[in-house]
N, C-alpha and C positions, 0 to 999 in steps of 0.2 A: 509502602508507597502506594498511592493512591492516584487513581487517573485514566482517563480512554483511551487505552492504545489502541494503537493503528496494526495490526497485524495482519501479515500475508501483505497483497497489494490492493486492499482497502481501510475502511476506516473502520471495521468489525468483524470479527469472525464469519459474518453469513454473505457476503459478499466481494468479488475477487475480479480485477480486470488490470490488464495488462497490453499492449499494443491495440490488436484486435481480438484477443482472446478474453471470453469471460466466464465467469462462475455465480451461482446464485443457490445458497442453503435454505431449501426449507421445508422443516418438521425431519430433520434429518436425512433428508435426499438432497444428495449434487446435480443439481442441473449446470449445465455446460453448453456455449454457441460460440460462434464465431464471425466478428464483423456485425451484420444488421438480420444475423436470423435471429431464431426465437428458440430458447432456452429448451433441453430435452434431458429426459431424465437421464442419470449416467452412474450415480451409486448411493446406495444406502447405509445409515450406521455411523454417518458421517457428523461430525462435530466442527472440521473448519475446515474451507475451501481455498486454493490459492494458483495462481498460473504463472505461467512463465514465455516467452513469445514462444515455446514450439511443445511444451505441453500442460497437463492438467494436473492438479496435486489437492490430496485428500490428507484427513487429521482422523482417522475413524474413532470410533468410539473406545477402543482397547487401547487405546497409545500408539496405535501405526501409522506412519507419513507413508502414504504410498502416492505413484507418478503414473499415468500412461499420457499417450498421444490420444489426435484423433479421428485412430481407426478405426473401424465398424466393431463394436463388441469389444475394444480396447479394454475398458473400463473394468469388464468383467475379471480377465486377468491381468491386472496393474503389476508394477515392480515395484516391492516394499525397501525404503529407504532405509528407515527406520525407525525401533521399539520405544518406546516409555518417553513418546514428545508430550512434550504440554502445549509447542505453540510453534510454527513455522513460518517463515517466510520465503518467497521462491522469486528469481528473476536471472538476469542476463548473465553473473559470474556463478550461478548454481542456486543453491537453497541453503537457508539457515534452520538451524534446531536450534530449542530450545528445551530442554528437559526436564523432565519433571525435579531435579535437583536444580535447577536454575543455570543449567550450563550452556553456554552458547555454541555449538556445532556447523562448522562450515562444508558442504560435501557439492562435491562437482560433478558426479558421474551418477546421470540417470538410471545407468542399468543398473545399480547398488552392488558393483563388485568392488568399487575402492570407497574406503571406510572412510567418513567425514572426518576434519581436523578438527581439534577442541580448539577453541579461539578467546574464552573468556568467564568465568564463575558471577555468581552473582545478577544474571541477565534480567532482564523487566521485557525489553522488546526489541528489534530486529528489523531491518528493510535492507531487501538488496538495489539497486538503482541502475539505472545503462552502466555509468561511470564509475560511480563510489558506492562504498556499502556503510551501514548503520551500526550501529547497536545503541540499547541504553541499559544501563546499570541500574538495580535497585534503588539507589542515592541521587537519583537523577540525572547523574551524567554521560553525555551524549557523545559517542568516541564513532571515526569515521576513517575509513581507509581505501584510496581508488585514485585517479585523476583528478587531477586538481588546476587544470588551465581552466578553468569556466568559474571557478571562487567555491568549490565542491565544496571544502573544507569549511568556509565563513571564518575562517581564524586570521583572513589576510594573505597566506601562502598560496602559492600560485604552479606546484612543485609537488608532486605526490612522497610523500612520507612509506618510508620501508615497512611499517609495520601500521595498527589500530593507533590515534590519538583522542584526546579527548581535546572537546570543539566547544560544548555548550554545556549549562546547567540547570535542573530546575525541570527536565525533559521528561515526558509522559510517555509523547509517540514521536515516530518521525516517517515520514516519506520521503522518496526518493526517485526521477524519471529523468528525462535525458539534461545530464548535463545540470542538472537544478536539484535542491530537495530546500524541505520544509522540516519543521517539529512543533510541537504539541509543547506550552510551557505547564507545567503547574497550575499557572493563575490566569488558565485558558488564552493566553497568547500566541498567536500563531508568526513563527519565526522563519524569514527564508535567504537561501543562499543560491549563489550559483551565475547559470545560463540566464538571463533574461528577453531575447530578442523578442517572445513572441507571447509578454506579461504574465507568464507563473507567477512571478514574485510580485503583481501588480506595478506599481510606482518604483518600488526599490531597484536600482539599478537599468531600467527601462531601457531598450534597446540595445544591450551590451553585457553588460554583469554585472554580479556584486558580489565583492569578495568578501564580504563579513556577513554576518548573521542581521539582518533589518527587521522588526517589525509592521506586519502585514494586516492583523487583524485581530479583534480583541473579542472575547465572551465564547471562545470556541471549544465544545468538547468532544468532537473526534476532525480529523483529517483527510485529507489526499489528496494525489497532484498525478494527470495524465502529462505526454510530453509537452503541452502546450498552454495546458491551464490546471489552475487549483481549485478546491472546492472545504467546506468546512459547514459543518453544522454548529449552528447556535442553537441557546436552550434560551427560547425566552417565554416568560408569566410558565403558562402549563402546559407549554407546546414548545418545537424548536423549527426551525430554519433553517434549510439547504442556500449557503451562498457562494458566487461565484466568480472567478476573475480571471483575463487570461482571454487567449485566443479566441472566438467564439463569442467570449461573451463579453463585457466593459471589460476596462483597465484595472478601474477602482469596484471594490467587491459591491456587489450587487446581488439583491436577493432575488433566490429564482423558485423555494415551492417551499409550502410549511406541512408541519409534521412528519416530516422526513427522520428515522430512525438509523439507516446506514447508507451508505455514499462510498464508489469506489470509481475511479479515472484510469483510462486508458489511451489511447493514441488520443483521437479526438472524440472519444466515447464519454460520457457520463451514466454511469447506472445506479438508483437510488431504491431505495424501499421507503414505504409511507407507514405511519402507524397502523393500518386498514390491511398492511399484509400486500400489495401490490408492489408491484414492481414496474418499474420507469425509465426507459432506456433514451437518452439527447444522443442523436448520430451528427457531430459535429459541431455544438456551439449551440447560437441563440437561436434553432426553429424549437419547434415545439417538441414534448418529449412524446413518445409513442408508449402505450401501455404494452407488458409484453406477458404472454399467453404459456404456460407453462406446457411442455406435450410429456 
């Protein structure tokens, strides 16, 4: 299978935001802030970053998911979740694994004393969401399990299902935030469900819900969605596209900055990287983005 997933709570590995919490990899250091400061160094050795609203989570170089808060010198002694991950994702019902056998891992307890649940073989990608959680299968298909009164599912059901079902086909990536998510098709389609009062899903559903899966937007190859808007890069001629829709910004997507490389959404945060290695932080919608300063 082939395709940009979305992992952790961005649209790439070097990139992580969540409520008000965020993360930024780069040359293998985790920088980590909170709200409208400014990124500070927090660990090395690291390969993929990801949060969750009340702490920070690392992919090191060896195969170890570890977690801490953010206490002074946290970082130094973190809780190792767990060995031999290939790819994680972290939010509101706990953290997903993903294993270097392709297995997908659901675990709930920060301090790593109770052992994740195995949930699924064959895994591609993962997002946990306020409500519902993710997975995708190597085959493309897209299975989802949580609350389902806002149209979580997109299959129509309105009624949380006892266990994982499969919802969509054709899936690369998928995100997930309150009450809404989105996925990544194959043929760069970007697909969404759910809450709509405040234009995640742009058009689809507007003001209320949509309980099935609508197309949103087309030529897209990566994701993500804060609680209030969505965001998607496009690849176009030799460069690509950061666009936007949702709270903050229009309804209907709109393009907001080129050569943009990774993009990740949180409460009303946008935080983006440019080809040039900078980083780009929108505190709330359509002002300007502020450049932000690595310490």
């Amino acid at each position: 299978m082939t395709g940009a997933g979305a992992l952790a709570d961005s649209s790439g590995r070097e990139l992580a935001s969540y409520y008000e919490r965020h993360m930024a990899l780069v040359d293998g250091v985790a920088h980590g802030w909170i709200g409208t400061g400014e990124p500070r160094r927090m660990r090395a050795g690291v390969v993929q970053v990801g949060v969750s609203k009340d702490a920070f989570f690392a992919l090191l170089d060896d195969g170890s998911l570890i977690t801490w808060t953010d206490s002074p010198r946290a970082a130094d002694n973190p809780t190792t979740l767990m060995r031999g991950v290939a790819s994680f994702a972290a939010g509101h019902s706990g953290w997903f694994v993903i294993d270097r056998s392709a297995v997908l891992w659901h675990g709930t307890d920060l301090a790593g004393a109770t052992p994740p649940r195995r949930i699924a073989q064959d895994a591609w990608a993962a997002c946990i969401g306020d409500s519902a959680d993710y997975f995708i299968t190597t085959d493309g298909t897209l299975h989802v399990h949580g609350l389902a009164q806002r149209g979580q599912y997109g299959d129509g059901r309105l009624a949380a299902s006892p266990g994982f079902v499969a919802t969509a086909r054709d899936a690369v990536a998928v995100k997930a935030h309150t009450g809404h998510a989105i996925h990544l098709r194959r043929d760069g389609v970007v697909m969404g469900t759910g809450g709509n009062r405040h234009g995640p899903l742009s058009s689809h559903g507007l003001g209320d819900k949509a309980d099935r899966w609508g197309r949103l937007f087309d030529g897209a190859v990566a994701i993500a969605t804060g609680s209030r808007h969505t965001l998607a890069i496009r690849a176009e001629g030799s460069g690509t596209q950061l666009w936007a829709w949702g709270e903050g910004f229009s309804i209907e997507p709109a393009r907001l900055l080129d050569h943009v490389t990774a993009v990740a959404a949180g409460d009303t945060a946008t935080i983006a990287r440019t080809a040039d290695g900078s980083l780009w932080q929108w505190d709330g919608g359509g002002a300007a983005p502020r450049r932000l300063t690595l310490r």
